[in-house]
N, C-alpha and C positions, 0 to 999 in steps of 0.2 A: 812448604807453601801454606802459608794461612787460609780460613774458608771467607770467601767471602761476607760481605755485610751486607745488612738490609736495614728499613728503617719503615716501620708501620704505623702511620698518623692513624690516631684513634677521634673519635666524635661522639658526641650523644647526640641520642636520634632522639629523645626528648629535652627541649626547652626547659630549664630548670632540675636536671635531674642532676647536676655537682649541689647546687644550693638546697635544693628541698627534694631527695631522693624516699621512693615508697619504700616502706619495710625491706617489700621483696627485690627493689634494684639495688637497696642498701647489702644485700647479702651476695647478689650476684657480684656488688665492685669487688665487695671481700675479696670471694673468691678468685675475682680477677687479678687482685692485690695478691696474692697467695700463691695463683701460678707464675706471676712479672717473678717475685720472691725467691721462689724452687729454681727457677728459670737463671737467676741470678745467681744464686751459692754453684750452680752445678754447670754455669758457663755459657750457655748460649747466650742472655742478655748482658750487653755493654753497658746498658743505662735504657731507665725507665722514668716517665715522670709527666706530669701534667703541667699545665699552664695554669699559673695564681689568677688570670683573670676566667678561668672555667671557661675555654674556647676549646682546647683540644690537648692532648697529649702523644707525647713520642717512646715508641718502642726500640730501642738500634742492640740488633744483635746478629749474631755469624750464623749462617747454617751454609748445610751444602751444596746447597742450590737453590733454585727460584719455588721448586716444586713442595723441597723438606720446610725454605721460609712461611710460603702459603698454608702449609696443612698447620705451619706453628701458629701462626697468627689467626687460624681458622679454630683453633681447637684452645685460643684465652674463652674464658666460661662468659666474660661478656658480649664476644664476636656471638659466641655460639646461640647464647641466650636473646640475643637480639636490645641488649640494651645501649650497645658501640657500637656505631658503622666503623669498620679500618677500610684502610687501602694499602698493601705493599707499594716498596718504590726500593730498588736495587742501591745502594750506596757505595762511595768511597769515600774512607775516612782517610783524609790528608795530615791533619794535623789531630795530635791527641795529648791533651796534659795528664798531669797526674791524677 
C-alpha cells in the first residue's frame, strides 16, 4: 500500500515579496528551494512549483500521515522563517501523467 498524499498551498505574508524580495527573504526562498529540492531527489515531493502570476504555490508529496505531513511542511526554512504562510490539506491523486 502506498503512503498517502498531501498537498501544502504556500502564500507570502508579504505583498511583493516574489517581485521585489529583501536580500534576507531572497535567501530564505533559496533555502526553501533547496529543501522542495532534497525533498525531491529523496522521494517524498511529487511536484513543487509556484504560480507565474506570484499568487501562491503548491507543494504535493507522500508522508505517513497527517502528523509526519505537518512537521514536513512545518520545518520548509520559509514556514519556519515566517516568510510563507502554508496550510496542509490531505489529498487524493486520481489521475497522474508522466
Amino acid at each position: 500500500m502506498s503512503m498517502p498524499e498531501y498537498l501544502y498551498l504556500t502564500n507570502p505574508l508579504r505583498e511583493g515579496l516574489f517581485e521585489q524580495p529583501t536580500p534576507e527573504e531572497a535567501a530564505i526562498m533559496e533555502e526553501h528551494f533547496q529543501y522542495l529540492k532534497k525533498a525531491t531527489e529523496t522521494g517524498p515531493v511529487i511536484l513543487a512549483g509556484t504560480c507565474l502570476d506570484d499568487t501562491f504555490g503548491i507543494v504535493v508529496f507522500h508522508a505517513e500521515g497527517e502528523e509526519v505531513a505537518r512537521a514536513f511542511m512545518f520545518n520548509d526554512p520559509a514556514v519556519q522563517k515566517n516568510v510563507i504562510m502554508s496550510e496542509l490539506h490531505p489529498l487524493r491523486i486520481s489521475l497522474k501523467g508522466q
